[in-house]
N, C-alpha and C positions, 0 to 999 in steps of 0.2 A: 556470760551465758544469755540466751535469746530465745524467748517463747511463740510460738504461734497456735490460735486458737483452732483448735481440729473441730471443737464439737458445739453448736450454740442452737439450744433450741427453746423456742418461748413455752413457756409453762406458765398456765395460766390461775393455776389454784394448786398449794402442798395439799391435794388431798388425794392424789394416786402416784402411785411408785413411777419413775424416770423408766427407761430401758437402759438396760443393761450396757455400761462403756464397751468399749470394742475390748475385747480380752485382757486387759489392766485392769487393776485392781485398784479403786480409791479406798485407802486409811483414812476413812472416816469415824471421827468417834463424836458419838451423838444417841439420842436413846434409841433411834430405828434406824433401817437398814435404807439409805434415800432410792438404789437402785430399785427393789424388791419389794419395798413394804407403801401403803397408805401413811404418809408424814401425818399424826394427826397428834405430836408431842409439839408443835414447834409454837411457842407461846405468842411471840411476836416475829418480825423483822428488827433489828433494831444495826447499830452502830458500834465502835468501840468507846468513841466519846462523842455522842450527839453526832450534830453535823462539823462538828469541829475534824481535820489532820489529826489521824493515829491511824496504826499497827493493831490487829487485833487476830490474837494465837489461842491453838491449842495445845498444853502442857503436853509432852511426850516422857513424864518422869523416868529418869533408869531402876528406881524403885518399881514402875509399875510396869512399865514396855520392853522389851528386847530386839533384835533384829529386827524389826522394821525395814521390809524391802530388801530382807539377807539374802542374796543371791552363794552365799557359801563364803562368805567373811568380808562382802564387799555388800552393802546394804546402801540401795540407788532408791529415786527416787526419778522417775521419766516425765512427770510432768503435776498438772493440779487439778483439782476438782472442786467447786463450790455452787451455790446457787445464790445466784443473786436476784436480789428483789428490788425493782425499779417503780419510784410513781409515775413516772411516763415513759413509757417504753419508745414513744414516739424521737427520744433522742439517746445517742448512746454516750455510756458511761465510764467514764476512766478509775481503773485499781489497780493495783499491782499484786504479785504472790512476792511474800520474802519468809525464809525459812531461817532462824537463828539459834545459834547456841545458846549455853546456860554458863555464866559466868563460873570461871575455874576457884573463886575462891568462896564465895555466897551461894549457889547452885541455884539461884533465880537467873530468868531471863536475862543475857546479856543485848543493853539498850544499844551499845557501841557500834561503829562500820566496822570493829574488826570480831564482834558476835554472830555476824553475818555470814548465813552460810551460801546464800542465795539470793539476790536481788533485783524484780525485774517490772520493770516499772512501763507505765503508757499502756497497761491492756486495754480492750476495750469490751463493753458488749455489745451486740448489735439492738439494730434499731428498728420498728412498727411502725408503718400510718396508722397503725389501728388506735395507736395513742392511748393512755389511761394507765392503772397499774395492772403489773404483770411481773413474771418473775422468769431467769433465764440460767439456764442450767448449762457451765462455763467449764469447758474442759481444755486447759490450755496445755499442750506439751513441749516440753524442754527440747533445744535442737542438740544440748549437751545432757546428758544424764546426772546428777547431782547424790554427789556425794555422801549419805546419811551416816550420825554414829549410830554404831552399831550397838553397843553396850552403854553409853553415855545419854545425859539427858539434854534432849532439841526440843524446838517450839515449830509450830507449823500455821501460818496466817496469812491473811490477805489486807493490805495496805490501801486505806480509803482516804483519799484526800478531801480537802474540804472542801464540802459542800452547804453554803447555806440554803439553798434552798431546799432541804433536804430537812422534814420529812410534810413542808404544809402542798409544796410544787412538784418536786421532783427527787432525782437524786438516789443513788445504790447506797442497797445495804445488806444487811445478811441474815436467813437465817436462821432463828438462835430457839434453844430450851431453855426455860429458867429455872432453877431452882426455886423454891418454895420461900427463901431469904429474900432473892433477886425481885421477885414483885408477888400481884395477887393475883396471877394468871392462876387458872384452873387447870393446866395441862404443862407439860416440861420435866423438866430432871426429878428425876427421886433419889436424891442420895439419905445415906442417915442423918439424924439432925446433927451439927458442927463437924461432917466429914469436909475437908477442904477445898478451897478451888482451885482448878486445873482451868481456866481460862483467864487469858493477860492481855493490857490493853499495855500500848507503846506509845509515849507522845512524841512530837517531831524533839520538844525538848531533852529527852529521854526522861522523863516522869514512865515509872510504871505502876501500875496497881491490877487489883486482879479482878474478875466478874464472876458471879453467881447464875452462869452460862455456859452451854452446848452450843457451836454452831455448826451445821452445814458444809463440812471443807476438810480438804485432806489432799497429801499427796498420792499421788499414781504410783502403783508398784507393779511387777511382775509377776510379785511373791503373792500367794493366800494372804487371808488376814484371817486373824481369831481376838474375837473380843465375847467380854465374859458380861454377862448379863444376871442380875438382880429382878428377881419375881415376886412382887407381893401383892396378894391377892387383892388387898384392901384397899386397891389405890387407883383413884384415875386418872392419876397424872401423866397418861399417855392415849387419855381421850377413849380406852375401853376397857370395857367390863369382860369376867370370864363368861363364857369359853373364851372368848377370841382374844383376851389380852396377848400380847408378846410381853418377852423377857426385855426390860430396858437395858440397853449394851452400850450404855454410857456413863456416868457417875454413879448409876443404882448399881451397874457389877461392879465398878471400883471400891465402890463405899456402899456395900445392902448393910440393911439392919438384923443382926441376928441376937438381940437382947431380950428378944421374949417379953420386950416393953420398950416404946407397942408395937412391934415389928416381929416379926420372924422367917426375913425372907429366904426365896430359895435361889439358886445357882444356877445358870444353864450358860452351857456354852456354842457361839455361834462362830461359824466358817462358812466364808464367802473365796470363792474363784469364779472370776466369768473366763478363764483358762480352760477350768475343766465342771464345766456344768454339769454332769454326771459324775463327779467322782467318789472316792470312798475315804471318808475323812476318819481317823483313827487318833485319838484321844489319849493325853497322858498327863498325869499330876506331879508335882511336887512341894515343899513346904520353902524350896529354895531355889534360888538360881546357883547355876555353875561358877564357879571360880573364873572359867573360861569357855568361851562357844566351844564345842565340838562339833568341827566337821565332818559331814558325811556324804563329800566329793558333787555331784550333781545334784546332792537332793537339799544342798543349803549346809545350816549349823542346830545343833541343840541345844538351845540356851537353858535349859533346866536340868537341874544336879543328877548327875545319870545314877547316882548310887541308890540315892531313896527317891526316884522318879516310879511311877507306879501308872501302870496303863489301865484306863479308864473302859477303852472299846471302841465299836465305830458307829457310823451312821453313813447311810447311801445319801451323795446331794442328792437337791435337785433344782432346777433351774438357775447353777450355782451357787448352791445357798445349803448349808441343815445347822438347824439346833440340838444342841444332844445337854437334855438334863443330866445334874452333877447331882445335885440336892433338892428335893422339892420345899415348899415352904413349910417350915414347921418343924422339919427333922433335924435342922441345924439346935445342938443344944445350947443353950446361952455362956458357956461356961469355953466356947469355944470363941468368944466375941476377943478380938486382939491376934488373933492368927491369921495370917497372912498363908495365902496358898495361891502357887502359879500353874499357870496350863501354858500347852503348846500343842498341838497339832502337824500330823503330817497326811500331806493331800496325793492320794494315790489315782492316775491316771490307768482306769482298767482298759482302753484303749491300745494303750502304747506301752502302757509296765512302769511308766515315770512314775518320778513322787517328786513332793516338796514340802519342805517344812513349813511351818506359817512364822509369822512373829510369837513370843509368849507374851500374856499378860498375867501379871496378880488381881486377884479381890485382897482385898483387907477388911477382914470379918469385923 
């Protein structure tokens, strides 16, 4: 398989949202939304190990994710999305995207060439006279469509070779949200205290170990995506105060705190199409997933238990995008902490009469 870069444009500060990819959808998990939103979560740039050779993913659990890119029991992947951050722009930099499985017997990341689902090496970014740092926002598409599982758990990253001169000269990197473990940044992840890491660093040796990090990156789909976001009032960890907080839709939905000490966040869930920029996203719950996807012919699969699935309601987009509150903070009771509850979403085209499912994800209360 063989990439070329369709989309490269310099970006010179994370402090205003990208535009919008050309009707693809990057599965990005991170606390904001990179097309749409002001990035003011992203703590640093950093690496997967310094300037040293490694792999550096994002967990795709089948505990937490479903369909991913389900086009109706075939879940693709068209190409990648990241942003990369350069100290001198003045010269361009080589990464590669590699997409891997999770070993079949440990369900950690498999380090092997044959955990490999995707591997594509020599990218490059382009390059500045303007010289200095700057950051460049990298959309490379597959000339073959890739393969995703659909129910099973993948990993999704970008391969940084090494670089010493990397980070006093020059030299790419990514980036990232920290967690509140991972350093003393003021801004980054808010999960609850000991929720787990869902970021993996890969050495050329195959050492793996995990990070206390979000970054910037994801694959290109067709499909919607919905990711579940965590609201706690009390927190700046994503650089604003209310009114204008957003819902964090990366570790804080997967892992919010709802123990009434000292947390009691709330739920909201988010759906992105730049498909259908105006559509009508239509909401539903359940406390499980299916035995098995269920298809529903053109419009994808329903990866959530159809029996005790329970419809939530909808929301009008807009400029490809809406949030629709589940819980606000504080109504979640503590006694509720240990439940696991998944959502899915289907995106209806008032245009044309289409629909599509989105992927599901879990929170884990």
């Amino acid at each position: 398989m063989q990439s070329r870069i369709s989309v490269s444009c310099l970006f010179a500060a994370a402090t205003i949202a990208s535009s919008l990819a050309a009707q693809r959808n990057p599965f990005v998990f991170f606390p904001q939304d990179p097309e749409r939103q002001a990035i003011t979560s992203a703590s640093f740039v950093g690496r997967p190990d310094w300037n040293n050779a490694a792999e550096g993913f994002q967990e795709l659990n089948s505990d937490w994710f479903r369909g991913i890119g389900d086009e109706g029991g075939s879940c693709l992947a068209y190409g990648f999305y990241h942003w990369a951050a350069d100290e001198d722009v003045s010269t361009s930099e080589t990464y590669g995207v590699v997409l891997r499985n999770a070993d079949p017997v440990t369900g950690l990341i498999d380090p092997t060439a044959a955990g490999e689902i995707v591997r594509i090496s020599g990218l490059t970014t382009p390059s500045s006279p303007a010289g200095g740092r700057g950051s460049w926002i990298m959309t490379d598409i597959f000339t073959t469509p890739a393969a995703l599982p659909c129910t099973d758990t993948w990993f999704m990253g970008v391969d940084c070779p090494a670089n010493p001169a990397w980070p006093t000269t020059d030299g790419h990197a990514l980036w990232r949200a920290d967690t509140p473990s991972a350093s003393t940044a003021a801004v980054g992840e808010n999960p609850r205290a000991g929720a787990p890491d869902a970021n993996w660093t890969v050495t050329p040796g195959g050492n793996v170990f995990s990070n206390g990090w979000s970054y910037i990156l994801g694959v290109l789909t067709e499909t919607p995506s919905l990711h579940v976001g965590g609201l706690d009032p009390n927190n700046s960890r994503q650089g604003q105060a209310l009114p204008l907080m957003q819902a964090n839709i990366g570790l804080n939905g997967l892992f919010p705190d709802v123990s009434g000490a000292p947390r009691s966040d709330g739920i909201t869930l988010r759906v992105q199409d730049n498909a259908v920029p105006a559509g009508l996203a239509f909401f539903a719950a359940t406390p499980f997933y299916g035995a098995s996807p269920i298809p529903f012919g053109s419009f994808g699969q329903l990866h959530l238990d159809i029996v005790s699935s329970v419809t939530l309601g909808f929301a009008p987009m807009a400029g490809g995008a809406v949030e629709f509150a589940v819980f606000a903070p504080g109504s979640i009771a503590p006694g509720f902490a240990g439940t696991t509850l998944r959502f899915q979403a289907v995106v209806l085209d008032p245009a044309t009469g289409g629909a599509q499912f989105t992927n599901a994800q879990a929170t884990e209360l």
